[in-house]
KOLVEX-128928 format. One line per 10 residues: number of its first residue (from 1); their letters; for each residue y, x negated, z negated of C-alpha. Coordinates in nm, 2 decimals. Layout:
# residues N
NUM = A = Y:X:Z  ...
This chain:
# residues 291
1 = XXXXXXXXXX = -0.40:-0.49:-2.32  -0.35:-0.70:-2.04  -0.10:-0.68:-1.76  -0.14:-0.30:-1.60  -0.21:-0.29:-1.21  -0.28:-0.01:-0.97  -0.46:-0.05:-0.64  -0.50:0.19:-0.36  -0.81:0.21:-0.14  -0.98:0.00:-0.40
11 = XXXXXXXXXX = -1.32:0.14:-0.31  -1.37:-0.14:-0.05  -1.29:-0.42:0.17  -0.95:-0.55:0.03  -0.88:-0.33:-0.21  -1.22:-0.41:-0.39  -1.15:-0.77:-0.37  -0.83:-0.77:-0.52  -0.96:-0.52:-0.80  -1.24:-0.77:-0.89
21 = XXXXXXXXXX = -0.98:-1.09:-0.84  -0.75:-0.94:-1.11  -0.97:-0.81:-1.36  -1.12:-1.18:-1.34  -0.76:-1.27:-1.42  -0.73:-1.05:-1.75  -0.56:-0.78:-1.62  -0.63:-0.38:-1.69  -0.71:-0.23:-1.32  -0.69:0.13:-1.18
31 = XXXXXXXXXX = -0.87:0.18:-0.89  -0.70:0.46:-0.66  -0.99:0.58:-0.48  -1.05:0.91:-0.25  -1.37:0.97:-0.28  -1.54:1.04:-0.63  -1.87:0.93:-0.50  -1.74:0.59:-0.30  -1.49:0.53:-0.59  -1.79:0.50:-0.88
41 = XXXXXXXXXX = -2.01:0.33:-0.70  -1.69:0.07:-0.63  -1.59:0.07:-1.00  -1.97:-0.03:-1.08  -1.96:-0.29:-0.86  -1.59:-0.38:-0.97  -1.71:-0.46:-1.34  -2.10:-0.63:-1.22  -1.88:-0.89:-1.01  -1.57:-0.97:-1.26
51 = XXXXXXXXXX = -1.77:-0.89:-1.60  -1.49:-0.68:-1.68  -1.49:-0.34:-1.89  -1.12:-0.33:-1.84  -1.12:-0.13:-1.50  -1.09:0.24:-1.47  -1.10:0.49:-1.17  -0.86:0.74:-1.08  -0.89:1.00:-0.76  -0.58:1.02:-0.52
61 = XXXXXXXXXX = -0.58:1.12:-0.17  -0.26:0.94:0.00  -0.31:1.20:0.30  -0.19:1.46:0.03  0.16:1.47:-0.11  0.05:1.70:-0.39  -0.22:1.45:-0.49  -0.01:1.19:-0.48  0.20:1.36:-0.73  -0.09:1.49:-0.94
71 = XXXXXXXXXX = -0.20:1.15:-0.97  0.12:1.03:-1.06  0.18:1.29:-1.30  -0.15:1.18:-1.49  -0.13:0.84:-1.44  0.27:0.88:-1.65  0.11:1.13:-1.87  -0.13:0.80:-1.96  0.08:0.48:-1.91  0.46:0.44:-2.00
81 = XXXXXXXXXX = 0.45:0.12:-1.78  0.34:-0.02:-1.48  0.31:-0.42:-1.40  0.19:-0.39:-1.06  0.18:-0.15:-0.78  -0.06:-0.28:-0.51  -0.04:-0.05:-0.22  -0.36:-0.17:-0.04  -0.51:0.19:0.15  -0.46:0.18:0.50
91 = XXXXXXXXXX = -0.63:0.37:0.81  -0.61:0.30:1.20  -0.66:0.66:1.39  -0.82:0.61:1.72  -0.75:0.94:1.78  -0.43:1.12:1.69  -0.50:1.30:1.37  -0.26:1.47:1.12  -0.27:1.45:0.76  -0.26:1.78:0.51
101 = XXXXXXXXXX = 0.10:1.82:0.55  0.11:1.74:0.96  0.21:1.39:0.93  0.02:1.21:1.21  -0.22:1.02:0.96  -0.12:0.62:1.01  0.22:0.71:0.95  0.13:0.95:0.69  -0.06:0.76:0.52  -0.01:0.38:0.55
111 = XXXXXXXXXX = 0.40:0.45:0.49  0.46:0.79:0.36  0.20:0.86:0.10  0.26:0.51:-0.05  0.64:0.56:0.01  0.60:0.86:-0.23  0.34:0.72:-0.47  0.61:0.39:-0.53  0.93:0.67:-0.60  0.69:0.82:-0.84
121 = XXXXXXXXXX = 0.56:0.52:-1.03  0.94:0.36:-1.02  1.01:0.43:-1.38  0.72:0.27:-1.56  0.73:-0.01:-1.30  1.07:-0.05:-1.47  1.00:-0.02:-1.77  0.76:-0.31:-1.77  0.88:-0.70:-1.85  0.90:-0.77:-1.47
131 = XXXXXXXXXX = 0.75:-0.49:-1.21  0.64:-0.58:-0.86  0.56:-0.36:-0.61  0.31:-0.53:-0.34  0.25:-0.36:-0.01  0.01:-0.48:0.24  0.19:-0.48:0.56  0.00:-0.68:0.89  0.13:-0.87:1.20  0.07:-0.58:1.42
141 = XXXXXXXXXX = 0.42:-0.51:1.36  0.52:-0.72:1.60  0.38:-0.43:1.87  0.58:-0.17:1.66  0.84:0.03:1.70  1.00:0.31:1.46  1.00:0.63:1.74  1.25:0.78:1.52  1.30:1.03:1.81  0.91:1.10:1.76
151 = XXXXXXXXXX = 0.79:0.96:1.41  0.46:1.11:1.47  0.38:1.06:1.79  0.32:1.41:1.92  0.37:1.25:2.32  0.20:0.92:2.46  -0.03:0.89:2.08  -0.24:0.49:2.11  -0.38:0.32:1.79  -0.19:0.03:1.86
161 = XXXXXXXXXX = 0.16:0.21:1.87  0.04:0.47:1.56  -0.10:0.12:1.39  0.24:-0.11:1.51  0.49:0.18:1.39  0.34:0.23:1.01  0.33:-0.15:0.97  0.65:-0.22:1.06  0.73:0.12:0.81  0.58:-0.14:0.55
171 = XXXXXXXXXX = 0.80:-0.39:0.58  1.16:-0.14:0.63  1.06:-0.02:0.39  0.99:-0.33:0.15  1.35:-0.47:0.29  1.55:-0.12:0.11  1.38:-0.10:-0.18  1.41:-0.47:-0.32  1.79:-0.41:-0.15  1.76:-0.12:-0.45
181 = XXXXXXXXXX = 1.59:-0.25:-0.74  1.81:-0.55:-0.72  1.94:-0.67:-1.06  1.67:-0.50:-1.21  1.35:-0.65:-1.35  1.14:-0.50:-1.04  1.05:-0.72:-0.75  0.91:-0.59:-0.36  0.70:-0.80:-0.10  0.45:-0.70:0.14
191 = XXXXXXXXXX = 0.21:-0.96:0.35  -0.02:-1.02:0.61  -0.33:-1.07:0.51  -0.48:-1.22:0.82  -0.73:-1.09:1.04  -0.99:-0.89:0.80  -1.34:-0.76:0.87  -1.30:-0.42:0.65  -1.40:-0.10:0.75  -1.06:-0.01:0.85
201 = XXXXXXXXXX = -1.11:0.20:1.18  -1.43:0.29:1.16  -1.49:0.69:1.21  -1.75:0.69:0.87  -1.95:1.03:1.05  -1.99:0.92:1.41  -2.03:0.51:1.32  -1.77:0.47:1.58  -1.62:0.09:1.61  -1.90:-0.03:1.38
211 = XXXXXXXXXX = -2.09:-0.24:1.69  -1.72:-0.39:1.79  -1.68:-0.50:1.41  -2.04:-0.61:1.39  -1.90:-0.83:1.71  -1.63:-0.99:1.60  -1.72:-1.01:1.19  -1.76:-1.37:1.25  -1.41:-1.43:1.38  -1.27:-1.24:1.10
221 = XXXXXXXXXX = -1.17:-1.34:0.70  -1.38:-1.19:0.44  -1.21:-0.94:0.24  -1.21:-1.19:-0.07  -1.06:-1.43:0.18  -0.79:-1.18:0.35  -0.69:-1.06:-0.04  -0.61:-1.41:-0.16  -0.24:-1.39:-0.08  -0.18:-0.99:-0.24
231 = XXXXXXXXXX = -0.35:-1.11:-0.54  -0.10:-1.40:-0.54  0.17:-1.16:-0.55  0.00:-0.92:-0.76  -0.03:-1.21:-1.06  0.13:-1.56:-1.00  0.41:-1.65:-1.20  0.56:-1.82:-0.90  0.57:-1.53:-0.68  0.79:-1.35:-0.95
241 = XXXXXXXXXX = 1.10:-1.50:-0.80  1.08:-1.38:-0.46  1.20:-1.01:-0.36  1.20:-0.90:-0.03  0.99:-1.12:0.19  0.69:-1.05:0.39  0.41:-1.35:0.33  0.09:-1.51:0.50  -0.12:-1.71:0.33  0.09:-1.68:0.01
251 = XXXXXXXXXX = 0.42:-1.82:0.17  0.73:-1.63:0.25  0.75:-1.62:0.62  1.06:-1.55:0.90  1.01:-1.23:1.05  1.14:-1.07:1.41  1.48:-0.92:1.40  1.35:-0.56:1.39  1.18:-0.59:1.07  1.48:-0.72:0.92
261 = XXXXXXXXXX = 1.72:-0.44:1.06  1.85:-0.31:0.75  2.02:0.00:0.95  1.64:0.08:1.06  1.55:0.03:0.70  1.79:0.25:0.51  1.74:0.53:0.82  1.36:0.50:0.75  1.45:0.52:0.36  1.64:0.89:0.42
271 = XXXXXXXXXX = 1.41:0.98:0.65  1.09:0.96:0.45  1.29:1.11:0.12  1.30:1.43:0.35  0.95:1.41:0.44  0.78:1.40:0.14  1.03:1.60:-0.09  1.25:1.39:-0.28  1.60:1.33:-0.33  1.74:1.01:-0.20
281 = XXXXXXXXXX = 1.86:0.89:-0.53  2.02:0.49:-0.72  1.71:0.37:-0.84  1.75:0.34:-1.26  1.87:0.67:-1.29  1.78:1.02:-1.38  1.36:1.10:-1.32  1.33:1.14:-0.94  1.33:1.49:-0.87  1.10:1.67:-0.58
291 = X = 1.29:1.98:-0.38
C-alpha cells in the first residue's frame, strides 16, 4: 500500500487534478465527493487518466456536520492512518446561502466543515510516519476580514467579503494548528493556487457565471496547472520540513499581518470548536469528543 491521501471536492477542477497527480505518484487516493453521480463518473476518469486501480470514492457533504462525521467515522472504521489530508472543496455564494446547520455556506463550508473533518481525522494523521494536513487557502484573503461580531454575515452579505472572510479562516486556521501539532510528526500548510478556471461559483441549475468563466478561461491556470503546488505539498519530501506557511507556486511566501495574528487565530480556533460540537482539546490526547 502506498502513502494514504484524502481529497475533498475531488469530483473536479482541482481536486480531480490532484487526485489523478497522486495516484500517478503511487499513492492510495480517496476521493471525497458529494454527489454519488458526479463522484463515479470523476473516479472513472481518475483511474482512465493515471492508470491507477488504487483510487476509491467516498460520499461526504462538508455542508453537513453529521456527514462529516459519518464519513469520518467510516473512513477510521477502515484506515488506522492517514498520510495526507488535502482539503481541496471550496464554494463562492453569490447569494447569501446557509448550509444544513445555518452556517452561511462559504464560511460553513470552506472553514468549518473542513475545520471539523481535520479534528476528526487527527488521530490517524498521527499515527502515520509524518502526517500533513494541506488546505487550499487563496489570495482573496487579502480582501478579508474575520466579522467575528457577525461570522455569518447576516447584515451587508457580498461574495467577495463571504469569499475574503473563509479564506483568511484557512490560513488562521493553518497558523493554530501547526502552533498544536508542534513536536509531533504532523505538519500544516495551505497555498494559493493562482488564478484557476474551475467551476467554483457557478450556480450548476441556472448556468449562472458560466459565460463570465467562458470569458476569462483564457486568462486563467488549468486546474492541472493551479494543483501543482498542493500536490507538492501533498508528496514532496522537501515540503515535509515546513509547518505553518502559506505557499504560491510551491514556495513559502510572507503573508499580511492579519493572517499571521495569532490572537485571531486561537479566537477563530475556540470559536469554530463551538460551532461544530467539539471540545477545544491538546492535540495527542484522549479521542476528540463531540457535545
Amino acid at each position: 500500500m502506498g502513502k494514504l491521501m484524502v481529497v475533498t471536492g475531488a469530483n473536479s477542477g482541482m481536486g480531480l487534478a490532484s487526485t489523478i497527480a497522486l495516484a500517478k505518484q503511487g499513492a492510495d487516493v480517496v476521493m471525497v465527493c458529494r454527489n454519488e453521480r458526479r463522484g463515479q463518473e470523476a473516479l472513472a476518469e481518475a483511474v482512465r487518466q493515471s492508470g491507477s486501480d488504487r483510487i476509491q470514492l467516498m460520499l461526504c457533504d462538508l455542508g453537513r456536520l453529521d456527514s462529516i462525521r459519518e464519513f469520518a467515522k467510516a473512513f477510521r472504521e477502515r484506515y488506522s492512518k492517514l498520510d495526507v489530508l488535502l482539503n481541496n472543496a471550496g464554494v463562492v455564494m453569490l447569494k447569501r446561502q446557509e448550509t444544513a446547520d445555518g452556517f452561511e455556506m462559504d464560511m460553513g463550508v470552506n472553514h468549518l466543515g473542513h475545520f471539523l473533518l481535520t479534528n476528526l481525522l487527527l488521530e490517524p494523521l498521527l499515527a502515520a510516519k509524518q502526517g500533513r494536513v494541506v488546505t487550499v487557502a487563496s489570495g482573496a484573503y487579502k480582501a478579508g476580514k474575520i466579522h467575528f461580531d457577525d461570522p455569518f454575515l447576516t447584515r451587508g452579505f457580498n461574495p467577495a467579503k463571504a469569499y475574503g472572510q473563509s479564506k483568511l479562516a484557512n490560513i488562521l486556521f493553518t497558523k493554530e494548528l501547526a502552533s498544536r501539532v508542534a513536536g509531533t510528526s504532523v505538519t500544516a500548510n495551505c497555498l494559493h493556487p493562482g488564478a484557476v478556471g474551475t467551476q467554483i461559483g457557478v450556480n450548476r441549475d441556472t448556468g449562472f457565471g458560466k459565460t463570465v468563466l467562458a470569458m476569462l478561461k483564457p486568462f486563467f491556470l488549468t486546474p492541472e496547472k493551479g494543483a501543482e503546488t498542493a500536490v507538492y505539498l501533498a508528496s514532496d519530501p522537501e515540503a515535509g520540513r515546513f509547518s505553518g506557511q502559506y505557499f504560491y507556486k510551491k514556495k513559502p511566501q510572507p503573508l499580511a499581518a492579519k493572517a499571521e495574528n495569532m490572537e485571531d487565530a486561537k479566537r477563530l480556533w475556540a470559536w469554530s470548536c463551538r460551532q461544530v460540537g467539539i471540545e477545544d482539546e491538546p492535540v495527542g490526547g484522549n479521542e476528540r469528543r463531540t457535545r
